[in-house]
N, C-alpha and C positions, 0 to 999 in steps of 0.2 A: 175586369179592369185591374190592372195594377193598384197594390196596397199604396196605403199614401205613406211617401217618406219617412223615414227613420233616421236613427243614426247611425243603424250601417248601411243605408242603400248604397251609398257608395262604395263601400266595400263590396257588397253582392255583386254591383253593375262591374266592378274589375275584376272579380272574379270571373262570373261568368263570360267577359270578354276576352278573359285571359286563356279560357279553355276552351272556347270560337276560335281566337283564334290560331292557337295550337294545331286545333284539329282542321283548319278551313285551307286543304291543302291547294284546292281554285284559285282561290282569292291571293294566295301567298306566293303561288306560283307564276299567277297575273303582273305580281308588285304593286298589291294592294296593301295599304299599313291602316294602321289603327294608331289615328293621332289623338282620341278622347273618346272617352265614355264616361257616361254619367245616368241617374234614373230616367229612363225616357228620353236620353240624347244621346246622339253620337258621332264622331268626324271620321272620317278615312281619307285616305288622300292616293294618288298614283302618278308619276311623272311619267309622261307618253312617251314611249321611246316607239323604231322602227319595227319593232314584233308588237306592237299596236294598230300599224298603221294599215286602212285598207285599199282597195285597187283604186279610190280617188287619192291616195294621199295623209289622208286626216285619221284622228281616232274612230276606230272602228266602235260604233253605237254599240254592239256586247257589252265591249271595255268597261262605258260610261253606264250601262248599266249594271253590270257586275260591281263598278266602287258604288252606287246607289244601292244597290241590295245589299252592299254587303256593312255599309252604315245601318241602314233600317234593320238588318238583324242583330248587329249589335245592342242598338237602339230598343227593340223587342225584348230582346232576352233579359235587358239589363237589368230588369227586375226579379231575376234566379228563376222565373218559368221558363221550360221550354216553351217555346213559340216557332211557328212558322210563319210562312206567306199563304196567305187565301189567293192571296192576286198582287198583282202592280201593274203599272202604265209608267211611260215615259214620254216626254216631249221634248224635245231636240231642239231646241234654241240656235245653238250657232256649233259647229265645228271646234274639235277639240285638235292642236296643234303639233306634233313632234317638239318635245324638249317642256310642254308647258308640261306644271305639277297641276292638275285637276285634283279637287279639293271637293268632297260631298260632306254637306251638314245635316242630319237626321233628326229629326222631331218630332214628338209624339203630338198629335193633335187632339183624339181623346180617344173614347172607348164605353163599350157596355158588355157587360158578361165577360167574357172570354174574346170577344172581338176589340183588335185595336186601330185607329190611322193613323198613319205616319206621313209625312211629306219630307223629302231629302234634296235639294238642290246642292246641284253640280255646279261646280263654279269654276274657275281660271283667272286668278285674282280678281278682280271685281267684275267679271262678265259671267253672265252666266251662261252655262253651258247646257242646262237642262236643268227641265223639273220632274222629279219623282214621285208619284204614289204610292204608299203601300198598304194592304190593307191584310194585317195578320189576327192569326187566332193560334190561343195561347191551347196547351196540349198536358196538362198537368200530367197522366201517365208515361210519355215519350221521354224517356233516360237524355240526360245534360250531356254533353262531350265531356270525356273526361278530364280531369285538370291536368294541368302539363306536368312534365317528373322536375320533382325539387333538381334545384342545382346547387350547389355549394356558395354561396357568396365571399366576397374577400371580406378578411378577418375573422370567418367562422372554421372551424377545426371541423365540423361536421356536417355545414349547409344548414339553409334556411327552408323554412315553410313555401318564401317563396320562388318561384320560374325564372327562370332568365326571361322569359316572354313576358310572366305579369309585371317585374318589375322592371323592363323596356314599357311596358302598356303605362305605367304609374308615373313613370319621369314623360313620356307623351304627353300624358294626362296633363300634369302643373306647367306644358309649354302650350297645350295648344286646345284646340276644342273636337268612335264609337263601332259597334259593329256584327257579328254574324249568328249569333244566334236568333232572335229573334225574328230574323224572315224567314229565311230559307232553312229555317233549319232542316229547314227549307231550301237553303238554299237549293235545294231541292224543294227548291219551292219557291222560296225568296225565304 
């Protein structure tokens, strides 16, 4: 189970999300974002567009499950273990729309040992769209993705410590409420 909070979990949970997802080239290439991460939380979000949509019309269930996995790894990881996914399930509520931003919230429900659960619900402003399970186990020997390569920030003459990625993931962070490490690191996995 996850250590109990600190005063840098926070920091940990952006880091390691910062370097999910750098490296979660699936997810990123889906138009999957990472709108928050926190100890044990996380948001993602995806606006549907027509290379979503499948031979009914609607979001193709992958989709919706790909932005639910890839919250719950977030979600997992954020506590600086590598983690994957043992497993997940999903239940499909209602149809996800062309133009809607589908929105999944990730949360740790608890844990023993090295095993954790997570629940992530899909939503589409207040409807929801599906509910997620996840259930991961954390991998203490399995090497973290690596961190993204510094970038230079404006006003610095030589660059910062931090990504253009992590500090896109930081300013997400203070507007909204996670994501790929800890399922799949699965993701290949979940």
């Amino acid at each position: 189970m996850p250590p109990a909070e600190n005063p840098d979990a926070l920091s940990v949970a952006r880091d390691a999300a910062a370097a999910m997802e750098y490296a979660d080239v699936a997810a990123r290439e889906a138009g999957v974002r990472l709108v928050d991460v926190g100890p044990g939380h996380a948001t993602t979000a995806l606006t549907v567009t027509d290379k979503h949509l499948n031979g009914h019309g609607i979001c193709h269930g992958g989709y919706v499950f790909l932005l639910a996995d890839a919250a719950f790894a977030y979600a997992c990881n954020s506590f600086g273990v590598s983690t994957v996914a043992a497993g997940a399930d999903v239940t499909f509520l209602r149809p996800g729309a062309a133009g809607e931003e589908l929105v999944a919230e990730a949360r740790l429900l608890g844990g023993a040992g090295r095993s954790g659960l997570y629940d992530v619900t899909v939503r589409a402003g207040d409807a929801v769209v599906a509910e997620f399970r996840g259930r991961s186990r954390t991998v203490p020997g399995l090497a973290a993705p690596p961190p993204p390569p510094a970038r230079p920030q404006p006003g610095s003459a030589i660059g910062s410590p931090k990504s253009a990625s992590s500090s896109a993931a930081l300013s997400r962070t203070s507007s909204a409420g996670g994501r790929n490490a800890g399922r799949s690191s699965g993701r290949g996995s979940s």
